[in-house]
C-alpha positions as CSV (number, residue, x, y, z in Angstrom):
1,X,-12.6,-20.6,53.5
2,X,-14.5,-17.3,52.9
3,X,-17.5,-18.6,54.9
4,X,-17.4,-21.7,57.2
5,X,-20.6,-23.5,58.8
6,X,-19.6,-25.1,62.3
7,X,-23.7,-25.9,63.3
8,X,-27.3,-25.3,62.6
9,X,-30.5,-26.3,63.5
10,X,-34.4,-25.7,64.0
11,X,-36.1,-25.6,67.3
12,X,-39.6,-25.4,68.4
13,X,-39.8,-25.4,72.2
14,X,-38.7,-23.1,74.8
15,X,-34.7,-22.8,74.9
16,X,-32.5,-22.6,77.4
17,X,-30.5,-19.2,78.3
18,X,-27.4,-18.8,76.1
19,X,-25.0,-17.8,78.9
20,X,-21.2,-16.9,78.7
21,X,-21.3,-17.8,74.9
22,X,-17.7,-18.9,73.4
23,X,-18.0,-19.4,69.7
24,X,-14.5,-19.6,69.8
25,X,-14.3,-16.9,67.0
26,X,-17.8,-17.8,65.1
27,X,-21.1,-16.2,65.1
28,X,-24.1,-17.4,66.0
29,X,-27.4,-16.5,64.3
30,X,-31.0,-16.9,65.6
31,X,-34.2,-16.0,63.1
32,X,-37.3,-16.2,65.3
33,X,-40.2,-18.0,64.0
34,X,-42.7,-17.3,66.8
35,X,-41.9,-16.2,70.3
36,X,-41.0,-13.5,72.4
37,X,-38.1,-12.2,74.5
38,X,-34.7,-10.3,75.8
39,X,-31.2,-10.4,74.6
40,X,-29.0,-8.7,76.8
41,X,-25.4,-8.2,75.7
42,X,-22.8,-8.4,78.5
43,X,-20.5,-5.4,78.0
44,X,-20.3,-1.4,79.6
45,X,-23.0,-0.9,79.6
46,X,-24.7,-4.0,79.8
47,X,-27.5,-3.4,76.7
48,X,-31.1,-4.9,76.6
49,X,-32.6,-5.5,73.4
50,X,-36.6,-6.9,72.9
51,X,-36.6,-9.7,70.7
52,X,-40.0,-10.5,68.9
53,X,-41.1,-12.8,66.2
54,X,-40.1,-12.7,62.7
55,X,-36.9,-10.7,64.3
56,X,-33.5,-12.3,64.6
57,X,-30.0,-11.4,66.8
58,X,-26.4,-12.0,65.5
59,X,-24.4,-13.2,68.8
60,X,-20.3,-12.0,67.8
61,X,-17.2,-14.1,68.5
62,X,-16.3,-14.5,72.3
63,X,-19.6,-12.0,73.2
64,X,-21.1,-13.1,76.4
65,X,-24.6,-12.8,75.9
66,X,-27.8,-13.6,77.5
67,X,-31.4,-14.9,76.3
68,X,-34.3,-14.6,78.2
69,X,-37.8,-16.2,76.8
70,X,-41.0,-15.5,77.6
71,X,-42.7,-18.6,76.7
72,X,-42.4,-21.0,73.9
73,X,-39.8,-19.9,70.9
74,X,-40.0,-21.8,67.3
75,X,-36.5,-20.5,66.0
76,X,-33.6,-21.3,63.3
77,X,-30.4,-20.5,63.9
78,X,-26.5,-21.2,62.8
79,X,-23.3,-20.8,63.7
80,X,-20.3,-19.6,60.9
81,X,-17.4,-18.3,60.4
82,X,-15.0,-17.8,57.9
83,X,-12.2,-15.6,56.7
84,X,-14.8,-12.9,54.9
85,X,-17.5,-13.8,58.0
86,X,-17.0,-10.5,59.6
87,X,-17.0,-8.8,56.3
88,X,-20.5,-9.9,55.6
89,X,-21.7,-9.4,58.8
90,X,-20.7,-5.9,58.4
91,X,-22.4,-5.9,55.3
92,X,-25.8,-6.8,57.2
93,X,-25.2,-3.8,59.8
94,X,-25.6,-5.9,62.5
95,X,-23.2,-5.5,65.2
96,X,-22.4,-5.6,68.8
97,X,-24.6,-2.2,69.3
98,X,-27.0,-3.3,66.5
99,X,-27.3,-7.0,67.0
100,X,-31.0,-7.3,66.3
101,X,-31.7,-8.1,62.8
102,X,-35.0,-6.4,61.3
103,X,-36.3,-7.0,57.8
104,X,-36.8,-4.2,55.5
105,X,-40.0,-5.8,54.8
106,X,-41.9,-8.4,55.3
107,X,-41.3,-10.7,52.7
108,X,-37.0,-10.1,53.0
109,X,-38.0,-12.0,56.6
110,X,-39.7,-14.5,55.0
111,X,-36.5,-15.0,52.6
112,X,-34.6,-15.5,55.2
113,X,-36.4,-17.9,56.7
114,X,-36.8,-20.3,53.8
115,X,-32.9,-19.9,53.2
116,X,-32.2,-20.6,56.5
117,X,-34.3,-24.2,56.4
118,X,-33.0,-24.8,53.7
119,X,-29.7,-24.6,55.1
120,X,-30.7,-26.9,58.0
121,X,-32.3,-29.7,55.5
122,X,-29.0,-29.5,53.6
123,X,-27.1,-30.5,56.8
124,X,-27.1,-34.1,56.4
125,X,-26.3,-34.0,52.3
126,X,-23.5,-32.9,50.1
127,X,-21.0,-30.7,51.8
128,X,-20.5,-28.8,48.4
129,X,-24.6,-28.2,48.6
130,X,-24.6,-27.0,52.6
131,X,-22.0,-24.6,51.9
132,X,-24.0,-23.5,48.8
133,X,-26.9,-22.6,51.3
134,X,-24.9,-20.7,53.5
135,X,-24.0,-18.1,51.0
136,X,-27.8,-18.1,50.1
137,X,-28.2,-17.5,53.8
138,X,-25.8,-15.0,54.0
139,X,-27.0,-12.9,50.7
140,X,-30.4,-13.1,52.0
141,X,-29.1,-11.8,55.6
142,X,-27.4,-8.7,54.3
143,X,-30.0,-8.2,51.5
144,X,-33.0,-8.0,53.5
145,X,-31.5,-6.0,56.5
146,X,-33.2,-2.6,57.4
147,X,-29.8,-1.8,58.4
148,X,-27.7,-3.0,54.7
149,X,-27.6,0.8,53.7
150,X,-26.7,2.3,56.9
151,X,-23.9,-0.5,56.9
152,X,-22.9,-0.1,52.9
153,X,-23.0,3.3,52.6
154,X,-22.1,4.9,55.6
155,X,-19.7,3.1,57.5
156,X,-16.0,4.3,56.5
157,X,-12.8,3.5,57.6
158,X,-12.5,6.7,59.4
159,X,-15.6,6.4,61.3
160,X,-14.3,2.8,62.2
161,X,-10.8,4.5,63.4
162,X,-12.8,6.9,65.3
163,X,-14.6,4.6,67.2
164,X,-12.1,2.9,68.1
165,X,-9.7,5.9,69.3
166,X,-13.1,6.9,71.3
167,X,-13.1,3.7,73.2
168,X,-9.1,4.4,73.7
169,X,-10.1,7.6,75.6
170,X,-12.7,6.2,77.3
171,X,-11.0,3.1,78.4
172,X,-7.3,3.6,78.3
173,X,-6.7,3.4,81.9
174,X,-7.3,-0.4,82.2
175,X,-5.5,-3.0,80.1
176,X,-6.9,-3.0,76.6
177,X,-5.5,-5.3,73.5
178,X,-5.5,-5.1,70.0
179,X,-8.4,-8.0,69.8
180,X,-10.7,-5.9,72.1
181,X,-9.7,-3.0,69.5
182,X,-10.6,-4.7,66.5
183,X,-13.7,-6.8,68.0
184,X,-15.3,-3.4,69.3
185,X,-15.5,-2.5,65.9
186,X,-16.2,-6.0,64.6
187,X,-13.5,-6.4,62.7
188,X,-10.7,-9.0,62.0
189,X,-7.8,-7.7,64.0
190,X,-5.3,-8.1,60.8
191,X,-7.7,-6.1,59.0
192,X,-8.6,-3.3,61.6
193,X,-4.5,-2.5,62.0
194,X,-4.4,-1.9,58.5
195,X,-7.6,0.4,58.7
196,X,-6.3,2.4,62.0
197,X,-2.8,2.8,61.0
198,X,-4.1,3.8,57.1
199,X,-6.0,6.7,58.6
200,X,-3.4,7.8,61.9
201,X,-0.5,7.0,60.3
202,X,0.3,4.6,64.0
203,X,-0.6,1.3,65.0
204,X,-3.5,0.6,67.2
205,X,-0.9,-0.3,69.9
206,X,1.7,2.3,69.4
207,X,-1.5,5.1,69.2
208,X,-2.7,3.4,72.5
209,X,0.9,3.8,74.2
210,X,1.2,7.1,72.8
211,X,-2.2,8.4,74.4
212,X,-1.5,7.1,77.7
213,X,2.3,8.9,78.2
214,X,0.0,12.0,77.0
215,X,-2.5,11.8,79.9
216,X,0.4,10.3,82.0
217,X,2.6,13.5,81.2
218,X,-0.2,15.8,81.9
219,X,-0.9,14.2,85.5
220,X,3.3,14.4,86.4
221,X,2.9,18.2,85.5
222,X,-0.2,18.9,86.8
223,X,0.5,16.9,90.5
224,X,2.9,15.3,92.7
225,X,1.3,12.1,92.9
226,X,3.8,9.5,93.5
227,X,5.1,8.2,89.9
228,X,3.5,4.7,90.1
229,X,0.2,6.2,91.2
230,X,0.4,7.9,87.5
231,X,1.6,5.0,86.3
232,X,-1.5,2.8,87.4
233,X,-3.6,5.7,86.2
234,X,-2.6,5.1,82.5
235,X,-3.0,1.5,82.6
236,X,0.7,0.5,84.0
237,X,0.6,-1.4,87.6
238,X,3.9,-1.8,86.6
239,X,6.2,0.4,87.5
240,X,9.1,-0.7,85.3
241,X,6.8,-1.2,82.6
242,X,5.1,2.2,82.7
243,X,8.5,3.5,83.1
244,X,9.6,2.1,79.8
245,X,7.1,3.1,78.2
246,X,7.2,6.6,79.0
247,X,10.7,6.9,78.1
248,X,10.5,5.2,74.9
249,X,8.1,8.2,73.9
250,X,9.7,11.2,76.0
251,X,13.1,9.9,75.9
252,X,13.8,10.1,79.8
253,X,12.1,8.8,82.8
254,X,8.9,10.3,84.5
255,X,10.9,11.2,87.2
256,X,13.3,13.0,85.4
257,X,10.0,14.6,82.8
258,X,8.8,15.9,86.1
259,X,12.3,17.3,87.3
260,X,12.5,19.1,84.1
261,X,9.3,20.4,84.0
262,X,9.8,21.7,87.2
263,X,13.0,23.6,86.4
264,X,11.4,25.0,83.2
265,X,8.6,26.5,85.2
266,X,11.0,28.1,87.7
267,X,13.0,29.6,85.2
268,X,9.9,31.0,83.5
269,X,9.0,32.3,87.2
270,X,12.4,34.2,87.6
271,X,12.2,35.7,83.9
């Protein structure tokens, strides 16, 4: 289905800390009735975000989060997913760096509010009727988000490939998938490998590879560090590996790279 409810509820007391959260793939949504308090998102770096009433926070698929309250919380919340859930929440502009949800006034929070209980009431009725509700909810999400234009209008696929190639070059030293790829940009990884390889002309993988013989090449020029030293530096413990790699873009080992490289510059010296 396009959009999938998994749970919802209301609460009025003071919660517990959502710790090491594993929605196994869904998000979770919290609308704040009354109540103050932190969310801090568990990534480099770790991100604080103040959390105040009539406010709400988006929690994405495998995020490790944590809630801190200060005092008693009345809240709504729900947990979704869906084929189209990550569409919508890009929609919304809410995201891993954005994950507070402000209304663009104060009447879009009150919307939400009321769609959101309604959603909850609907729980124990028709399944046709609850899943109504949740597109209700999630119209009223992306329609009353201060950050729906931001997210509509000026997110493109090249700024999405261009986020991601910045984490590549900031991170490409330790081991990095696809998933992490496509969930940094909070995107469904079948979709985001369309989007990268649309605007690079390579898959996220074969881009990723292709940066790291780069820097790897470089550092075999540029030093004599031994060969699995570079290797390790590019994301390859693995000597073998790292040595596959590199060959599969260079056509020859780093060893032999290096050799060559050496007898070029000599030559160049003599001339």
């Amino acid at each position: 289905m396009d959009l999938s409810i998994y749970r919802c509820g209301y609460e009025k007391r003071c919660p517990l800390q959502i710790k090491q959260y594993e929605s196994g793939g869904h998000y979770l949504f919290c609308y704040i009735i009354s109540g103050r308090g932190v969310l801090r998102i568990e990534k480099e770096p770790s991100c604080l975000h103040a959390l105040s009433e009539k406010t709400g926070f988006l929690i994405g698929p495998e995020e490790n989060s944590e809630v801190s309250p200060d005092g008693e919380w009345e809240y709504v919340w729900v947990e979704f997913g869906g084929l189209r859930a990550e569409e919508y929440v890009i929609m919304s502009g809410l995201s891993s760096d954005q994950p507070v949800y402000f209304p663009e006034d104060p009447r879009g929070g009150d919307e939400l509010f009321s769609s959101m209980m309604e959603l909850v009431r609907s729980e124990e009725e028709c399944p046709l009727r609850t899943t109504g509700y949740l597109y209700l909810f999630m119209d009223s999400l992306i329609r009353t988000s201060k950050f729906r234009r931001q997210a509509t209008e000026g997110r493109t696929s090249e700024e999405y490939v261009e986020g991601a190639v910045r984490y590549i070059k900031q991170n490409y030293f330790r081991h990095i998938s696809v998933e992490e790829l496509a969930r940094q940009c909070w995107l469904d990884r079948s979709y985001f490998g369309k989007v990268f390889k649309s605007i690079t002309g390579q898959s996220p993988q074969r881009f990723l590879i292709s940066f790291r013989m780069e820097r790897a090449a470089a550092e075999l020029t540029a030093s004599n560090a031994p060969i699995g030293d570079v290797g390790a530096s590019v994301g390859y413990p693995n000597l073998l590996h790292f040595s596959r790699a590199f060959k599969g873009v260079y056509g020859m080992s780093p060893r032999e790279y290096r050799q060559q490289y050496k007898k070029q510059t000599r030559r160049e010296a003599i001339q």
